[in-house]
Structures are given as structure tokens and as C-alpha cells.
C-alpha positions as CSV (number, residue, x, y, z in Angstrom):
1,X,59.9,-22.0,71.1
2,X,57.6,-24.6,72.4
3,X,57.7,-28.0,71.5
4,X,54.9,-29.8,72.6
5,X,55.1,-33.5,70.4
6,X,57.9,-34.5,68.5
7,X,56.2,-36.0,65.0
8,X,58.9,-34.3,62.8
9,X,62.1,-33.7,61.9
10,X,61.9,-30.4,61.6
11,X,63.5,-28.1,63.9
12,X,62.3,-25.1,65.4
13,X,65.9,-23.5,63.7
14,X,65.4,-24.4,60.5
15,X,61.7,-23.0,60.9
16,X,63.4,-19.5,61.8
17,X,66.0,-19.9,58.5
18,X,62.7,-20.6,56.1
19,X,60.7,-17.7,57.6
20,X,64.0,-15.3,58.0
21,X,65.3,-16.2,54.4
22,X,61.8,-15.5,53.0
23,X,61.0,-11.8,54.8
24,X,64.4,-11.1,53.1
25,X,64.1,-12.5,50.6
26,X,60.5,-11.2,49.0
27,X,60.0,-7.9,52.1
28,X,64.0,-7.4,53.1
29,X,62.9,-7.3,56.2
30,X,64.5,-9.6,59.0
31,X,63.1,-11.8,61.7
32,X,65.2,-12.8,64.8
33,X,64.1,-15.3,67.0
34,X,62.3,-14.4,70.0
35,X,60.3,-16.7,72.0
36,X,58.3,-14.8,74.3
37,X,56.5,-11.7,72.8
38,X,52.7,-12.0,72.5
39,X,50.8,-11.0,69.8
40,X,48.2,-8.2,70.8
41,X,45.0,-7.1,68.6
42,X,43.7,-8.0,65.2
43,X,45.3,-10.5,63.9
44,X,45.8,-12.6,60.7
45,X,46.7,-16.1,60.3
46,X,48.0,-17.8,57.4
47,X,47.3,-22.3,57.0
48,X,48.8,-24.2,54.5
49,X,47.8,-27.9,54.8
50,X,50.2,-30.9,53.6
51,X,48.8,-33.8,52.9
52,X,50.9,-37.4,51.6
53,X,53.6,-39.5,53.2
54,X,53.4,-36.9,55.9
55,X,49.7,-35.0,56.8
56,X,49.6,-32.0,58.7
57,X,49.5,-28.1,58.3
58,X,51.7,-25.0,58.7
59,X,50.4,-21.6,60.7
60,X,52.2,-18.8,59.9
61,X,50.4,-15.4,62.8
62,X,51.0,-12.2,63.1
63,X,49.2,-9.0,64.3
64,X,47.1,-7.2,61.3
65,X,49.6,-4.0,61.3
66,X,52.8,-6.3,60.2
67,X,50.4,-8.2,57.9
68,X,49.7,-5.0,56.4
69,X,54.0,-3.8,56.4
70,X,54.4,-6.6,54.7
71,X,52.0,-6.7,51.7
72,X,53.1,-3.2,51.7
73,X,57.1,-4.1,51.1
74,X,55.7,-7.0,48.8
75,X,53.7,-5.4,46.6
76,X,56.2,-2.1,46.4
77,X,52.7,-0.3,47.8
78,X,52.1,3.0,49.5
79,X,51.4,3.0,53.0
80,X,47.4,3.0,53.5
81,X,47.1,1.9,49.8
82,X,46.1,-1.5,49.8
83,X,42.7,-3.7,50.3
84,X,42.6,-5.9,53.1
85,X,41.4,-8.4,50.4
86,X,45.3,-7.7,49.1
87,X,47.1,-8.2,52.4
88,X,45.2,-11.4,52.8
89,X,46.8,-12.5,49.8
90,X,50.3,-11.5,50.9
91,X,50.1,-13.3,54.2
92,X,48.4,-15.9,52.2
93,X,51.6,-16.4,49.7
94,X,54.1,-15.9,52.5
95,X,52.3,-18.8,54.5
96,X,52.9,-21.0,51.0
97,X,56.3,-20.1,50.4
98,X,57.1,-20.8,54.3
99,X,54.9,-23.8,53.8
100,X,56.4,-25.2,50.7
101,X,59.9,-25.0,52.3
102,X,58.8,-26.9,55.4
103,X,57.1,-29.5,53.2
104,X,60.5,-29.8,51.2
105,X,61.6,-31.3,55.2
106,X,59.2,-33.4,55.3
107,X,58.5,-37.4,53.8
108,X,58.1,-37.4,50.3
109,X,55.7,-37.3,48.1
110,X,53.6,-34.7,49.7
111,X,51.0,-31.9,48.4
112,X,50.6,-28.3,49.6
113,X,47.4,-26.9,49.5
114,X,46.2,-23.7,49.1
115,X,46.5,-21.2,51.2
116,X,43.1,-19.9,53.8
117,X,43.9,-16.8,55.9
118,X,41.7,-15.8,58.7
119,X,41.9,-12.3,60.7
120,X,40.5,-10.0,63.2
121,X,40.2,-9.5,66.8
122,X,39.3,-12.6,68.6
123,X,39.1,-15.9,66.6
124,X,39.8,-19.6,67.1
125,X,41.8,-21.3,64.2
126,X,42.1,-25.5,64.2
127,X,42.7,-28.2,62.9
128,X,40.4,-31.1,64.1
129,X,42.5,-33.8,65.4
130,X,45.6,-32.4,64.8
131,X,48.9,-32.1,67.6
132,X,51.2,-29.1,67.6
133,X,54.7,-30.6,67.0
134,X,56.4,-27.2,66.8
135,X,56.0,-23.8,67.1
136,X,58.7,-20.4,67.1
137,X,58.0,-17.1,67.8
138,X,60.1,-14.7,65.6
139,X,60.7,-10.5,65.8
140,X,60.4,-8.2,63.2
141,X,59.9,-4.4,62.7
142,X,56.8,-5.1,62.5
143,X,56.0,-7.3,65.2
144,X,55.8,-10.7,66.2
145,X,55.1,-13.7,63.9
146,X,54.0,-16.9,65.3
147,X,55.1,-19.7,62.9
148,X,53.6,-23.3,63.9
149,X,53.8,-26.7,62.5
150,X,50.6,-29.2,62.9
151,X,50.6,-33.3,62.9
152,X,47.5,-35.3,62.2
């Protein structure tokens, strides 16, 4: 957990309960918190932007191969099976769901956007003007997941 400006009430636990309650939730898989393992290869990251009382945006990272387990477990698929248009949109919808539930934390009234997912092997992904107020790094069977909250 890093913390690097503290613009929110939200807590890098309750981060870990939204994220761990949706993997089980919609992929019954767990996540446990782990602070310190990197993320290696292709990647995919999931942004959600909130905009209102409070303006900022939600980062949900993880490598390619547990973006790919989890559209997998989300979509009931065969391995190898789906379009990586397809697990776009599952890191996509997990970003909004862990997105919405932040934005529930947050001062009211507030709008979620839609969500943008980015991927591959080397890429930058910000948010102009914007401060990291928290971040956690959570471990599942399929690797790491980043999960990062943004202040503008």
C-alpha cells in the first residue's frame, strides 16, 4: 500500500473489501492483500473517472494473463476461447463495479463514467493533473492487481 496524498476518505482496506468482495463475487476467485509484487508483461488497465462533489478516477491493473482468467470465470468461457476485444470488456466492467463501489465512499452527488481499458507491453496511462491519493496491491491466482485511486 502506498499512500502518497490523503484527499479521501477512503481507505486502502476498504479498497481490498470492494475489489475482494467483487472477484468473489462475479469470478469466485479471492484476492489477499499483498503489497509488494510487481506486475511483469502485458498488461491491462482498467479507468473509471468520477466526476461531482468529488472529481477523480479509479485504476484497476493487472498482467494480460489474469485479465484473461478472469473474463474466462466471468463469462463461464473455455480457456483460449475468448477475443481480447471480450476481455477488455471484463476488466472493463470489473473496473466499474470496483469503481461504482468506491464512488458510493465518496461525496455525494457524483457520476461514474464509462469505463476505457488500455493494454500491452509498455504503455503510460494518466490523468493530467491528477494526485495518487491511494493505491493497494492485491494477490490472486492469477496474479497481481494493482487497484489505485486518483484526485484532481
Amino acid at each position: 500500500m502506498t499512500t502518497t496524498h490523503q484527499a479521501t476518505a477512503v481507505t486502502a482496506e476498504q479498497i481490498a473489501e470492494i475489489a475482494g468482495d467483487v472477484w468473489t463475487s462475479f469470478l469466485s476467485m479471492d484476492l489477499a492483500p499483498d503489497g509488494s509484487e510487481p506486475l511483469t508483461g502485458p498488461t491491462l488497465t482498467g479507468c473509471v473517472h468520477i466526476s461531482g462533489d468529488w472529481d477523480g478516477s479509479v485504476f484497476v491493473q493487472c498482467a494480460a494473463d489474469h485479465a484473461r482468467l478472469a473474463a474466462e470465470a466471468m463469462f463461464a468461457a473455455d480457456p483460449g476461447t475468448l477475443s481480447p476485444d471480450e476481455v477488455s470488456d471484463a476488466l472493463g466492467e470489473l473496473t466499474n463495479m470496483v469503481g461504482g463501489n468506491i464512488k458510493s465512499l465518496l461525496p455525494a452527488p457524483s457520476k461514474l463514467s464509462v469505463p476505457s481499458v488500455a493494454g500491452g507491453d509498455s504503455y503510460t496511462l494518466r490523468i493530467p493533473g491528477a494526485t495518487r491519493v491511494e493505491a493497494v496491491t492485491l494477490r490472486s491466482p492469477g496474479g497481481p492487481v494493482h487497484i489505485s485511486i486518483w484526485k484532481v
